[in-house]
Structure formats: structure tokens, C-alpha cells
KOLLO-790399 format. One line per 8 residues: number of its first residue (from 0); their letters; for each residue x, y, z of N, C-alpha, C. Coordinates in steps of 0.1 Angstrom, whole numbers, always signed. Atoms other than C-alpha are relative to their C-alpha. Layout:
<recs>
NUM) a) X,Y,Z,X,Y,Z,X,Y,Z | ...
</recs>
This chain:
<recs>
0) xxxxxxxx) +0,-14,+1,-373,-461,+179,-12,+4,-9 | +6,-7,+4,-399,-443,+169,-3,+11,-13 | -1,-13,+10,-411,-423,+136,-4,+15,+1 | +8,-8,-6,-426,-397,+157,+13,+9,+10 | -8,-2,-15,-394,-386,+181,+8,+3,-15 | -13,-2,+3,-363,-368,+168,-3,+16,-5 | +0,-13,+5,-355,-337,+153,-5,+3,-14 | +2,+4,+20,-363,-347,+114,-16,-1,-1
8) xxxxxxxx) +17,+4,+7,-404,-357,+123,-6,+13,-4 | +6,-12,+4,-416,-321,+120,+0,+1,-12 | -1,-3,+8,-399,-318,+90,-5,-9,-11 | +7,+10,+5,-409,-350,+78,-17,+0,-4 | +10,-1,-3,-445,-345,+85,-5,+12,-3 | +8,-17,+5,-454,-310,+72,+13,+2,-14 | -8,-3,+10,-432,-312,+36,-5,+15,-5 | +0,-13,+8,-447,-280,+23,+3,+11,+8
16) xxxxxxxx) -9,-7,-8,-435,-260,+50,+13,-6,+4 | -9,+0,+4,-405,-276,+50,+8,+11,-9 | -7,-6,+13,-399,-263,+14,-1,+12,+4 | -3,-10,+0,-411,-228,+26,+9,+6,+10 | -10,-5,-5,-388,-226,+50,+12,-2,-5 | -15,+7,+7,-358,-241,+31,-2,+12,-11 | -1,-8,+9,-370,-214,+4,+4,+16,+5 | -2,-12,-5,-371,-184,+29,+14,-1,+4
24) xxxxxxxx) -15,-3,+2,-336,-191,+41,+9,+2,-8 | -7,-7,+11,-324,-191,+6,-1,+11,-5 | +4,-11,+5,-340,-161,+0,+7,+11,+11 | -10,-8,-5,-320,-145,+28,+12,-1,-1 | -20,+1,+4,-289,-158,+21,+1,+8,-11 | -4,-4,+10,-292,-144,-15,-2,+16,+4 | +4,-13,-6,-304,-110,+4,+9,+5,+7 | -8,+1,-11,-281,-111,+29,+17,+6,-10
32) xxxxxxxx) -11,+0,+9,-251,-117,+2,+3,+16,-10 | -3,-9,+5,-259,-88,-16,+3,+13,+8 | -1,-14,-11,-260,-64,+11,+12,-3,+4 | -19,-3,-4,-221,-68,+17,+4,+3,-11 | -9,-11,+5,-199,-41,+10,+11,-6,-2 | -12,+7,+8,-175,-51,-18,+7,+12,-6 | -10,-5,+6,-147,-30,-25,+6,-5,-16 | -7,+2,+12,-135,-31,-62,+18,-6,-3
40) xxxxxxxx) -16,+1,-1,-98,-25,-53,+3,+3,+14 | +0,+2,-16,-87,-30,-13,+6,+16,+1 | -4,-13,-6,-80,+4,+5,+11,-5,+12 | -12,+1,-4,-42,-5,+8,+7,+14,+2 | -5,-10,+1,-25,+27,+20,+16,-2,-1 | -17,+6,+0,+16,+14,+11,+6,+13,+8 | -6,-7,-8,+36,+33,+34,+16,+7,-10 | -6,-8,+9,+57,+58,+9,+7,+9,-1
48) xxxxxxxx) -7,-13,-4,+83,+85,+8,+7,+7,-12 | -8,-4,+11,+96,+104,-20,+12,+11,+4 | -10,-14,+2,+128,+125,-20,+6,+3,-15 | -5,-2,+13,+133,+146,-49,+13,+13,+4 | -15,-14,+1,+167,+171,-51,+0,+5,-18 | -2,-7,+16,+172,+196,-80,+14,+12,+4 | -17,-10,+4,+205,+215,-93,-3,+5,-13 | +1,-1,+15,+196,+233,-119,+10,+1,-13
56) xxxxxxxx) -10,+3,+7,+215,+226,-154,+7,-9,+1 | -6,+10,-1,+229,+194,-138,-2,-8,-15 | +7,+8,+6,+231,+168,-164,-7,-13,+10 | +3,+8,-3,+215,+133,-161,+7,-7,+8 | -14,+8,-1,+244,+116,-156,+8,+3,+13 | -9,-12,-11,+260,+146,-130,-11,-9,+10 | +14,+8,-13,+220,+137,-108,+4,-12,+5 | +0,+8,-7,+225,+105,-108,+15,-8,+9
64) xxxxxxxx) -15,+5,-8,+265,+99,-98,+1,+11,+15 | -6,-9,-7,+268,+130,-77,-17,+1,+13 | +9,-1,-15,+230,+130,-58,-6,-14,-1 | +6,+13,-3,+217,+94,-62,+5,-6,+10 | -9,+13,-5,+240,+71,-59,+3,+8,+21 | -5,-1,-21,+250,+88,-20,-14,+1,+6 | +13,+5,-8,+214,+88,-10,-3,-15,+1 | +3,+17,+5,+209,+50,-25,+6,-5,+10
72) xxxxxxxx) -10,+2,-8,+238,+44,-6,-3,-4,+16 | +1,+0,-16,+223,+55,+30,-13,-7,+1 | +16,+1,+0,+188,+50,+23,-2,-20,-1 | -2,+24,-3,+196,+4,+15,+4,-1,+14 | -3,+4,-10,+211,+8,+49,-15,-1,+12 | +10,-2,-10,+172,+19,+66,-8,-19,-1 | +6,+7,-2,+153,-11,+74,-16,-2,-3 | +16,+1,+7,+117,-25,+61,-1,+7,-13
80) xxxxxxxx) +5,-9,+17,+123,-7,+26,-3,-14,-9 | +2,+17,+3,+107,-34,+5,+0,+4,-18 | -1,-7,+17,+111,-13,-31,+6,+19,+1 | -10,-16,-2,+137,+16,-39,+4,+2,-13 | +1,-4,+16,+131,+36,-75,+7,+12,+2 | -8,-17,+2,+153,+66,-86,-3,+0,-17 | +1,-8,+12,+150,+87,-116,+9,+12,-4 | -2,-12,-3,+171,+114,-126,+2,+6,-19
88) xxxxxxxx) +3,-6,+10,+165,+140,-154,+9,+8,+2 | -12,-11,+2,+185,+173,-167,-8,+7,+17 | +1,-6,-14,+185,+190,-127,-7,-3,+9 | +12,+11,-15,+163,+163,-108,+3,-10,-2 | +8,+16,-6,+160,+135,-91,-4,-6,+4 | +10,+7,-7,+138,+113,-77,-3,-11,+1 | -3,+14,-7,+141,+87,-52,-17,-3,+7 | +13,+11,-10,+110,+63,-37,+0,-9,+4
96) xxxxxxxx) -1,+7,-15,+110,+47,-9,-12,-9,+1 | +19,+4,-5,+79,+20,-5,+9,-10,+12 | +1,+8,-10,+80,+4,+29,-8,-12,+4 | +8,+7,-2,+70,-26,+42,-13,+5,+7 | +14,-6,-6,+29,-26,+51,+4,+3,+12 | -3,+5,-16,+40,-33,+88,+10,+13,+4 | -3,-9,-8,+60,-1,+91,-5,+11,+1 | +4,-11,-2,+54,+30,+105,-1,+7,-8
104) xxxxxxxx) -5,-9,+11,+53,+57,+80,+10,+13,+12 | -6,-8,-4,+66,+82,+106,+14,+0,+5 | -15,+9,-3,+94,+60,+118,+6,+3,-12 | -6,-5,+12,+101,+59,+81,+10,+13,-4 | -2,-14,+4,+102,+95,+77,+10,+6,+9 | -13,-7,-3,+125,+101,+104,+16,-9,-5 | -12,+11,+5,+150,+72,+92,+7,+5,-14 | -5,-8,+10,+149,+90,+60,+7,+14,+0
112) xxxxxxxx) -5,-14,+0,+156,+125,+67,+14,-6,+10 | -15,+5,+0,+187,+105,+89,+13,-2,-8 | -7,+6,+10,+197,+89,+63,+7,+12,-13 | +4,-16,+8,+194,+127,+38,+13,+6,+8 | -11,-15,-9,+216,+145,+70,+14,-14,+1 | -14,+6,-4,+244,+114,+71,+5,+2,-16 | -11,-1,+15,+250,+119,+31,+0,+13,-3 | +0,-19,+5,+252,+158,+35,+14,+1,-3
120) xxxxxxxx) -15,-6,+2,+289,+158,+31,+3,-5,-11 | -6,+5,+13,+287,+138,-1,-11,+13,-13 | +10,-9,+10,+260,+162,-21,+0,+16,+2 | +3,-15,+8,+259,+195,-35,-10,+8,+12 | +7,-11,-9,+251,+222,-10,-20,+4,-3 | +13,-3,+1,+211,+227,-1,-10,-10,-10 | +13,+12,+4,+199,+188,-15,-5,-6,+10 | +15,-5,+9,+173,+175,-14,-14,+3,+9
128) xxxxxxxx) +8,-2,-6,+142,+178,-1,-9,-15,+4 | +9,+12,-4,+118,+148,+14,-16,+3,+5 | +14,+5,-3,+83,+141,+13,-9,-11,-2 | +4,+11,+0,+56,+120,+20,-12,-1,-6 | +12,+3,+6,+31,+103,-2,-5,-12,+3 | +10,+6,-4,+2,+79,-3,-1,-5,-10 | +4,+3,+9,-7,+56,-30,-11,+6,+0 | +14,-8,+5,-41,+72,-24,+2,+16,-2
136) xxxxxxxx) -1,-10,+5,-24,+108,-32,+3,+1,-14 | -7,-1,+12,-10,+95,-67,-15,-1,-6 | +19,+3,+9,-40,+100,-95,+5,-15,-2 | +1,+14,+2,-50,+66,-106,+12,-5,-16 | -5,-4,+16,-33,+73,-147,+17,-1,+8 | -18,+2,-1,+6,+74,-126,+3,-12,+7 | -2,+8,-11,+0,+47,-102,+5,-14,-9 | -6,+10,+6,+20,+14,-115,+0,-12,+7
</recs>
């Protein structure tokens, strides 16, 4: 075999163009590298639902036995909920719903308001209300 045949004599035989080709492809790789778009923090939109109900004058205590707990109740039975927060203050409270990434949000939203009209006979005439949020509607200062 021959030192003249193969894929390697070129490179063999002309070293200083070797290196400047070996230098110009590193010079686009490092070029190349920077020109990709890097996100800081990924643009996860979690699929989210809050229901809040108010009575005014209720206590804390009243919110959470008399409107939680019967939402809690219907709302463990919906499917894909992957985190379920309540809070209740003097004549509020407020429930959050995070769904798995993989579901719908609108599916969600009607499974919730199901779930809102099957516990109407346990809660206080005219609760609560449901709506839908976005990790990217919460400012950055409440997001946890």
C-alpha cells in the first residue's frame, strides 16, 4: 500500500492547511454554539385551575369544613391532577388544581366545573366560582 492513496495523504502532505482547516471548523463550531437560543428558564406552561368561593364573615375554620373539604372531596376524584392546594381565610377560599403536563387544560376545566355542580348540594348557596390560570399569568415574586 501505498503513502500516496487513501483519504489521510492530502492531509498528510499539506500540514499547514490541514491546521487551517482544523482551525476554521473550530472557529465555527465556537460560532455556531453561540448563535443558539438559550432559554434561562424553559417556557413550561403547567396546566392550572383555581377555584376560589367567598361568604362573607365566614370564619376560617366555617371555609374550610363547610366549602373545602366538599370540593376536595369531588375534585381527588378528577383524573391527571398531579398537585391539589387549598387555603381558606376569614370568607375565602382557595383551591388549585395543577394538572398533569399531558392534560388538556380545557378537559380540565370542564371536569372541574363537574365536579363544582356535583358538590352544589353540600355548599352554601351561590359558591364558588372557577378560573383558569397559567404559571405564565402568576408574577414571578408569587410563583413557588
Amino acid at each position: 500500500m501505498s503513502s500516496e492513496s487513501g483519504l489521510s495523504a492530502p492531509f498528510i502532505r499539506r500540514p499547514v492547511a490541514t491546521s487551517l482547516l482544523t482551525a476554521a471548523l473550530f472557529l465555527a463550531g465556537v460560532l455556531g454554539f453561540r448563535g443558539l437560543p438559550v432559554a434561562p428558564l424553559p417556557q413550561v406552561d403547567y396546566p392550572t385551575i383555581s377555584v376560589n368561593a367567598g361568604l362573607p364573615g365566614a370564619s376560617p375554620e366555617t371555609m374550610a369544613s363547610a366549602v373545602a373539604t366538599p370540593l376536595e372531596r369531588q375534585f381527588g376524584r378528577i383524573a391527571g391532577i398531579s398537585e391539589m392546594t387549598s387555603a381558606s381565610q376569614v370568607g375565602t377560599t382557595g383551591i388549585t388544581l395543577q394538572f398533569d403536563l399531558s392534560r388538556n387544560i380545557d378537559a380540565a376545566a370542564r371536569d372541574v366545573q363537574a365536579a363544582i355542580n356535583a358538590a352544589r348540594g353540600q355548599l352554601p348557596a351561590g359558591l364558588p366560582n372557577a378560573h383558569r390560570t397559567t404559571a405564565r399569568s402568576i408574577p414571578p415574586t408569587r410563583r413557588s
